[in-house]
Backbone as numpy.savetxt, mean C-alpha at the origin, in Angstrom:
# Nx Ny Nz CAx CAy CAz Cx Cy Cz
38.56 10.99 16.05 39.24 12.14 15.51 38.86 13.41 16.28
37.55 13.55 16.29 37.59 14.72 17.17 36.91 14.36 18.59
36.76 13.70 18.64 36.42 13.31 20.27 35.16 12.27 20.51
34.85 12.06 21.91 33.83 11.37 22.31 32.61 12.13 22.26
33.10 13.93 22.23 31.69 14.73 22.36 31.09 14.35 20.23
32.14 14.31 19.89 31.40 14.50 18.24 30.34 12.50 18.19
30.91 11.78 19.00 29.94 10.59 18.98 28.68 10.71 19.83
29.05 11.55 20.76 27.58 11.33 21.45 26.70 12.30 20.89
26.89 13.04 20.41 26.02 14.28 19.34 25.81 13.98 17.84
26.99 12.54 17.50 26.09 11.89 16.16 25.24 10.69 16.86
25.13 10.06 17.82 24.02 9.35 18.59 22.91 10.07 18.69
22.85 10.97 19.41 21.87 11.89 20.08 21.13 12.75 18.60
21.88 12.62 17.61 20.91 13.57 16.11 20.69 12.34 15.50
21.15 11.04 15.74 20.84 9.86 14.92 19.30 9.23 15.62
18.96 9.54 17.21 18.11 9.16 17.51 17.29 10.09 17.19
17.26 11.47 17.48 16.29 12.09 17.04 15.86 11.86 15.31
16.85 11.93 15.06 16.28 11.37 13.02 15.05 10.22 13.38
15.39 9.32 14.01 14.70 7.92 14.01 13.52 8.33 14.73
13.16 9.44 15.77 11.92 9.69 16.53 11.39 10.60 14.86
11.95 11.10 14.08 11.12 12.14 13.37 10.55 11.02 12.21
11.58 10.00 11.64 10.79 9.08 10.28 10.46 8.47 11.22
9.63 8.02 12.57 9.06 6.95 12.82 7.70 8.05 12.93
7.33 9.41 13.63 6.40 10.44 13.41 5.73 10.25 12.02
6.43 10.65 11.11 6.19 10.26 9.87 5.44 9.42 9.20
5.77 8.10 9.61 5.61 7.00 9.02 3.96 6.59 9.94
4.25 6.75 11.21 3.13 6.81 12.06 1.73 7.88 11.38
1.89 8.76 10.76 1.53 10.04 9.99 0.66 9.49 9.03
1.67 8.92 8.62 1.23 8.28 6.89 0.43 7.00 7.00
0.91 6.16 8.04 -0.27 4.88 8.46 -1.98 5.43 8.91
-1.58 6.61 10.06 -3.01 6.93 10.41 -3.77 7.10 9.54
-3.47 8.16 8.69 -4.22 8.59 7.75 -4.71 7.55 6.93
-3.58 6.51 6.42 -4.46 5.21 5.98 -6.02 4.94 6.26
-5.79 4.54 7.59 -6.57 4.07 8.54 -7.56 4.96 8.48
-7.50 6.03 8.69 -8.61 7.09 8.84 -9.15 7.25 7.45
-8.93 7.66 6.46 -9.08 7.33 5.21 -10.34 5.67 4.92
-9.75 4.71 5.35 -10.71 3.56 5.29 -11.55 4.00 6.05
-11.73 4.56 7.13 -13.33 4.19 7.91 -13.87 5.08 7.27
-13.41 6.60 6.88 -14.30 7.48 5.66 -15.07 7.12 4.87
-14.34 5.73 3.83 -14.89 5.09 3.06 -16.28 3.93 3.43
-15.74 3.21 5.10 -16.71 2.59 5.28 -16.22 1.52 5.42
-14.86 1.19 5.09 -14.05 -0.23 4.97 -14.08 -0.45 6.61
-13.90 0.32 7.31 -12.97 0.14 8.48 -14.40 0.88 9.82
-14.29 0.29 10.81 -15.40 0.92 12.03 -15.19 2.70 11.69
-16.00 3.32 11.97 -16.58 4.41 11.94 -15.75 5.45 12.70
-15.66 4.45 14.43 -14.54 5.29 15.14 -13.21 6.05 14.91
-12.62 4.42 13.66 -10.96 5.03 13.15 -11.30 6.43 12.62
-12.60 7.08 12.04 -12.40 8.10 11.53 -12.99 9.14 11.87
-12.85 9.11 13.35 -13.59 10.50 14.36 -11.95 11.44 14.49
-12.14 12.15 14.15 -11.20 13.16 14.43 -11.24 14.00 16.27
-10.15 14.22 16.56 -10.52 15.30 18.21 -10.33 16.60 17.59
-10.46 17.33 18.98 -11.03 18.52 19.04 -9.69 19.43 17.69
-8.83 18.44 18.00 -7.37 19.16 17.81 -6.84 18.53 15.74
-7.84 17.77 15.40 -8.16 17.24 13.80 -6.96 16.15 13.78
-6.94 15.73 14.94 -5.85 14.40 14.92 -7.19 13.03 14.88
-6.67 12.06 14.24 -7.15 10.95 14.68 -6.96 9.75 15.51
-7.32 10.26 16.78 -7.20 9.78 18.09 -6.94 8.27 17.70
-8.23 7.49 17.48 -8.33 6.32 17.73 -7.43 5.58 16.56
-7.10 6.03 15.16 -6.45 5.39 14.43 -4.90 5.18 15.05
-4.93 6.63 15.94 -3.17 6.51 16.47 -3.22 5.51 17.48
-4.17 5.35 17.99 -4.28 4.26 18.72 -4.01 2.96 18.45
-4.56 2.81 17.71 -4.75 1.37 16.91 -3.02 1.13 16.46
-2.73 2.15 15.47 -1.33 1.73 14.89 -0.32 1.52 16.17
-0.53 2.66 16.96 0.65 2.33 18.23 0.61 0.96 19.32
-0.31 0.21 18.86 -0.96 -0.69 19.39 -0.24 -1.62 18.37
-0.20 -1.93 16.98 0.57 -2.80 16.21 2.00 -2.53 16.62
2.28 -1.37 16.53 4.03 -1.12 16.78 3.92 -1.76 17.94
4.02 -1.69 18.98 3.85 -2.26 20.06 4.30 -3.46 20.44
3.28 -4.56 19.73 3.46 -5.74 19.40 4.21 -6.14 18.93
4.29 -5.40 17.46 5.79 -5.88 16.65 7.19 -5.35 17.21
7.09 -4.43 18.08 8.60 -4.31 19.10 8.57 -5.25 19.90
7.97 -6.22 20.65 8.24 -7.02 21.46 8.86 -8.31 20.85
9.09 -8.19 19.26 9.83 -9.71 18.03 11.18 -9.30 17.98
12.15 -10.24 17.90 13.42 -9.79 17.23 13.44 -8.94 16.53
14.29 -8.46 15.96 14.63 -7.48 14.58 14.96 -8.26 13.77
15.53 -8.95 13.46 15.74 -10.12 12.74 14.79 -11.08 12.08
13.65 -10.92 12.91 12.48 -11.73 12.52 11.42 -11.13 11.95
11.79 -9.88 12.22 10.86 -8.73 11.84 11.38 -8.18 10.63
12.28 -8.27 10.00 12.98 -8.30 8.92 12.87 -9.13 7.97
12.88 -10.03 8.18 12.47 -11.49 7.46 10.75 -11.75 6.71
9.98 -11.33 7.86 8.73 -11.18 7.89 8.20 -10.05 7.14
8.83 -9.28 6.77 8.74 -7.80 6.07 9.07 -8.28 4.82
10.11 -8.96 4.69 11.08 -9.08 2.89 9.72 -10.91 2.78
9.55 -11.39 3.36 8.31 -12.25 3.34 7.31 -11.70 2.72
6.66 -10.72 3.38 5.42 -10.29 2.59 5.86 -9.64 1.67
6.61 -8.73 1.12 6.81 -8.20 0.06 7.23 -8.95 -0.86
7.63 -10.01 -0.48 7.81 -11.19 -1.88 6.54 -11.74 -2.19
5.94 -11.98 -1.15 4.51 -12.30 -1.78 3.58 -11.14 -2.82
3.53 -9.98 -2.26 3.14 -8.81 -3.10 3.48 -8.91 -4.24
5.20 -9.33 -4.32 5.61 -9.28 -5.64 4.91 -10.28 -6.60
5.12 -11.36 -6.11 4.54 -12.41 -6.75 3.14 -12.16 -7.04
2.23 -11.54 -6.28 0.80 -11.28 -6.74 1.06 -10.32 -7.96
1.81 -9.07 -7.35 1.50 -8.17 -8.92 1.94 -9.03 -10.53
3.13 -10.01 -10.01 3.67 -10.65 -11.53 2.01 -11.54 -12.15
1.50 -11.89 -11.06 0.56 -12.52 -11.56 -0.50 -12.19 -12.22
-0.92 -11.06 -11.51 -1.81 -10.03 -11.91 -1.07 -9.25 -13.51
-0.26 -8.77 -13.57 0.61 -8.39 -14.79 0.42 -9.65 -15.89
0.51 -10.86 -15.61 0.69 -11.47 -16.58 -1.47 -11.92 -16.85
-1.95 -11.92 -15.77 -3.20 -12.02 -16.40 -4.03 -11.30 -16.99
-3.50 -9.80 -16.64 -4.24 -8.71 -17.39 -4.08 -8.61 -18.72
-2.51 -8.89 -19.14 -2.28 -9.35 -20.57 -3.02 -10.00 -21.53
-3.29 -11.48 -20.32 -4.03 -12.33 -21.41 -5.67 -11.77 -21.32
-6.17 -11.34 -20.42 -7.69 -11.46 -19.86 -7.94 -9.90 -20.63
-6.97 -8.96 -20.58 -7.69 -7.55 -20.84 -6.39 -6.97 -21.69
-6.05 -7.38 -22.57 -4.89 -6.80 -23.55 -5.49 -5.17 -23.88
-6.88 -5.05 -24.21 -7.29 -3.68 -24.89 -7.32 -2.68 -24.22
-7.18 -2.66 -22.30 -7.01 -1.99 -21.36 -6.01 -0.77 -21.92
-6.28 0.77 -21.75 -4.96 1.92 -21.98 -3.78 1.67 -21.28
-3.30 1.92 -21.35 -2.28 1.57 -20.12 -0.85 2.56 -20.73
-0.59 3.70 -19.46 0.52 4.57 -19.66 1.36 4.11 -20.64
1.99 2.88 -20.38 3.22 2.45 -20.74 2.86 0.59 -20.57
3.06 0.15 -22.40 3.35 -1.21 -22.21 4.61 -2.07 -22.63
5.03 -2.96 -21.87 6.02 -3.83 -22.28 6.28 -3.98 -24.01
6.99 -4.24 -24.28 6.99 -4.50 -25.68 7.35 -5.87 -25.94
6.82 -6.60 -25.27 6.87 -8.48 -25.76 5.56 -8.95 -25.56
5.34 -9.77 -26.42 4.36 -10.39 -25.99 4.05 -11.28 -24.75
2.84 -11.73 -24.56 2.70 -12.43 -23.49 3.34 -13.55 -22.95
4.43 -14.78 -23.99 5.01 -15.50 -23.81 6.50 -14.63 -23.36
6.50 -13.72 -24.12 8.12 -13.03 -23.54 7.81 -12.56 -22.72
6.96 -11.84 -22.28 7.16 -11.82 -20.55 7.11 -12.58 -19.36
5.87 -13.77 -19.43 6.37 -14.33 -18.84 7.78 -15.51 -18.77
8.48 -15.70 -19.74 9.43 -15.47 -19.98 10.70 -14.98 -19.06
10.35 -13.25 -19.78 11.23 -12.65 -18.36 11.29 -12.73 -17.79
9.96 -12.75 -16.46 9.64 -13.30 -15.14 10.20 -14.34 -15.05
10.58 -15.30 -15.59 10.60 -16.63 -14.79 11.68 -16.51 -14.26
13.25 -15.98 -14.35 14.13 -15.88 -13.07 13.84 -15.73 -12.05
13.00 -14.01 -12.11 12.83 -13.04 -11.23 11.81 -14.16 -10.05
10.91 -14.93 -10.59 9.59 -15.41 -9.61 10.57 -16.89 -8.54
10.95 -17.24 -9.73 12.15 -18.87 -9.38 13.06 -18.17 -7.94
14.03 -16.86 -8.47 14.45 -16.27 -7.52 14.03 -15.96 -5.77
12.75 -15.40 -6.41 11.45 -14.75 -5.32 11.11 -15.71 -4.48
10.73 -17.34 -4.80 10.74 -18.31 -4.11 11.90 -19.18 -3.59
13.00 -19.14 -4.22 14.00 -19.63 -3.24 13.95 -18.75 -2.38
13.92 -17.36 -2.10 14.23 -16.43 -0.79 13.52 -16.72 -0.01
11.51 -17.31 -0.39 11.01 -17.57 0.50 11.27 -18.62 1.13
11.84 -19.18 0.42 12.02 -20.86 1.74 13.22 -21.30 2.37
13.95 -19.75 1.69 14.75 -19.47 3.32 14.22 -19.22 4.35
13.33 -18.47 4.70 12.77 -18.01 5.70 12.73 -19.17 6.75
11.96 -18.74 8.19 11.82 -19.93 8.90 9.98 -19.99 8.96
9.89 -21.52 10.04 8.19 -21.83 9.33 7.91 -20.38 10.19
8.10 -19.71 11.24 7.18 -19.20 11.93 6.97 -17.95 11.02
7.37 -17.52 9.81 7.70 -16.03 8.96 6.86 -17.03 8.14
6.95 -18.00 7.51 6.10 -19.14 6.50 4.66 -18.76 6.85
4.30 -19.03 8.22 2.85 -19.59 8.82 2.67 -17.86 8.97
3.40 -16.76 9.62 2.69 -15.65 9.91 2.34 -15.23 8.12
3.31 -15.29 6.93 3.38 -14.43 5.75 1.28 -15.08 5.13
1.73 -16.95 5.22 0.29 -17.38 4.40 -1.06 -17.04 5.34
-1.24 -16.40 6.88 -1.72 -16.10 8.00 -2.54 -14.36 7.50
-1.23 -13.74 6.83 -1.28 -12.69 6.50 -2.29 -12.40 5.11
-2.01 -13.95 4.43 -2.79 -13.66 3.01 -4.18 -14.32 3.32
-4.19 -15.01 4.13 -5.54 -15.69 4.52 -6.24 -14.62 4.89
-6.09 -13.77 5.88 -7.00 -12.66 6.69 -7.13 -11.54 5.59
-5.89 -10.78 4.70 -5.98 -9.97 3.78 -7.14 -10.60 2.75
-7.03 -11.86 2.28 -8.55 -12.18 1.26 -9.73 -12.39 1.93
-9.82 -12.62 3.03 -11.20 -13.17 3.36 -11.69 -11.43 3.95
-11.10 -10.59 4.42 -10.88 -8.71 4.60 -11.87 -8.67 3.33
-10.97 -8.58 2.09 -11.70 -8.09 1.13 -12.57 -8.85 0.86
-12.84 -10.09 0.74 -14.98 -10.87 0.33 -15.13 -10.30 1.53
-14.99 -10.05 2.51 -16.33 -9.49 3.55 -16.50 -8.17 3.02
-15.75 -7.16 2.71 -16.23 -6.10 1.98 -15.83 -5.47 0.50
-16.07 -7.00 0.17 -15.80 -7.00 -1.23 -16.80 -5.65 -2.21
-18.30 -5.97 -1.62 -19.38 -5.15 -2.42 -18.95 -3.71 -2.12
-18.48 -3.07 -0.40 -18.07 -1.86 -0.30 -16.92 -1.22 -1.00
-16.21 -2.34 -0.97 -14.95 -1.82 -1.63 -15.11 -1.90 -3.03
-15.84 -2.32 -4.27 -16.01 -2.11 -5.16 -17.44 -0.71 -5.83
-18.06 -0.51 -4.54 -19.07 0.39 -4.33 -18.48 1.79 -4.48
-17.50 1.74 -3.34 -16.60 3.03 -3.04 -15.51 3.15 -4.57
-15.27 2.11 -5.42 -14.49 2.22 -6.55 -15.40 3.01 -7.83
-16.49 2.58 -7.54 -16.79 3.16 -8.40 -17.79 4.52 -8.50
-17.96 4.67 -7.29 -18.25 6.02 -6.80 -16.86 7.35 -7.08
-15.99 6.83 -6.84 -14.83 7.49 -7.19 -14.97 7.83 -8.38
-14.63 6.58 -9.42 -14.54 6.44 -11.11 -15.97 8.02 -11.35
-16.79 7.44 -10.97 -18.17 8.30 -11.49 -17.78 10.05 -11.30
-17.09 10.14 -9.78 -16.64 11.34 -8.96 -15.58 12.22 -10.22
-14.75 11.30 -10.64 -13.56 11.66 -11.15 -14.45 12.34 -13.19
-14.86 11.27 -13.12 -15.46 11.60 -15.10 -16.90 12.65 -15.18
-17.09 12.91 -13.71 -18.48 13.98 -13.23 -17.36 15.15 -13.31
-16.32 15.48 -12.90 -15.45 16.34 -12.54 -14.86 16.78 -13.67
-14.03 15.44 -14.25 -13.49 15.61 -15.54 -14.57 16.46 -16.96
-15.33 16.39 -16.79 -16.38 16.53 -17.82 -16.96 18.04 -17.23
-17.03 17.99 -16.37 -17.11 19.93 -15.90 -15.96 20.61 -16.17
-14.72 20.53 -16.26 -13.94 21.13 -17.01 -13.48 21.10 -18.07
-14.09 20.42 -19.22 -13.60 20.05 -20.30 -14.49 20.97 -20.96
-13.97 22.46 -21.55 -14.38 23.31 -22.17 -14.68 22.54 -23.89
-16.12 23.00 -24.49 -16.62 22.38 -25.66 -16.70 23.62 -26.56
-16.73 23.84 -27.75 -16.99 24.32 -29.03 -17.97 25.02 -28.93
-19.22 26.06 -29.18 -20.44 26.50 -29.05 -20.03 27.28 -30.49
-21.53 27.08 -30.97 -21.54 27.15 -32.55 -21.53 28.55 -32.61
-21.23 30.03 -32.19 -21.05 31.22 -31.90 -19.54 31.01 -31.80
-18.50 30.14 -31.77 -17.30 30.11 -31.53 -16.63 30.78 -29.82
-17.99 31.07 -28.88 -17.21 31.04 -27.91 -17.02 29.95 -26.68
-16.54 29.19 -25.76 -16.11 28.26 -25.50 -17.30 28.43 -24.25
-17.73 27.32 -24.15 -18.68 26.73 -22.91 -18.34 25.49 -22.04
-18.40 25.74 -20.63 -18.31 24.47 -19.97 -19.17 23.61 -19.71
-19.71 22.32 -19.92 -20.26 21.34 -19.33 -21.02 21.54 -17.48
């Protein structure tokens, strides 16, 4: 309709879109990364900052996965993506349905309103579903997805004690905090902080 110039200038703003959410996303991974070695999960290096408060070596590392995973189909890399996130899914249903039975007295924002047989229940399309999709897949998305859960559990028992160390250093951080601002009663009726 209006020409070849209006396609090559929605190309040319369509690629730049894709250089700015891949910045982004690159953004949001580092910091991951940098974030864990803070904690201690991850080598020490991911979380040296340069002169300039970037984290050199985490961008490293991630541009180093992209990398790799650009040299796979798109197609396979697609597959392998809706792969692991079916597995995720399937962990949280599991986790959802055991917290029910194992820790019913837990607060929790917002709960289902069935009991433990009606939900799982509900689930059972949704999980039945979740696994036919997986075995569409092919073995090599099969062997990388159970590859993926093998290294992700045996990750956490190697720093199982840190990562529950750092949890509850937080918890302590958060109710030390919480409790300094929680203005109390003083028998003079004027209000005191903790």
């Amino acid at each position: 309709m209006a020409g070849k110039w209006l396609g090559d200038w929605t190309v040319f703003a369509a690629g730049i879109s894709n250089l700015a959410l891949y910045q982004a996303e690159l953004s949001s991974d580092v910091f991951k990364i940098y974030g864990m070695a803070n904690k201690g999960l991850l080598p020490k290096a991911l979380g040296v900052r340069s002169r300039h408060g970037t984290p050199t070596y985490s961008i490293i590392v991630c541009t180093m996965v992209v990398i790799c995973f650009s040299t796979s189909h798109f197609d396979r890399l697609i597959e392998m993506l809706n792969f692991n996130y079916a597995i995720a899914l399937l962990m949280e249903y599991a986790a959802f349905i055991k917290l029910r039975i194992t820790r019913p007295d837990i607060p929790r924002p917002y709960k289902v309103p069935l009991g433990t047989t009606g939900c799982i229940i509900v689930l059972i399309p949704t999980v039945v579903g979740t696994i036919i999709v997986m075995l569409l897949a092919s073995y090599t998305t099969m062997i990388m997805g159970i590859l993926s859960v093998v290294a992700s559990t045996a990750f956490y028992k190697v720093f199982e004690k840190r990562i529950l160390e750092t949890y509850t250093q937080q918890q302590q951080h958060a109710q030390q905090h919480q409790m300094e601002e929680v203005p109390l009663d003083d028998d003079d009726g004027d209000m005191e902080l903790i």
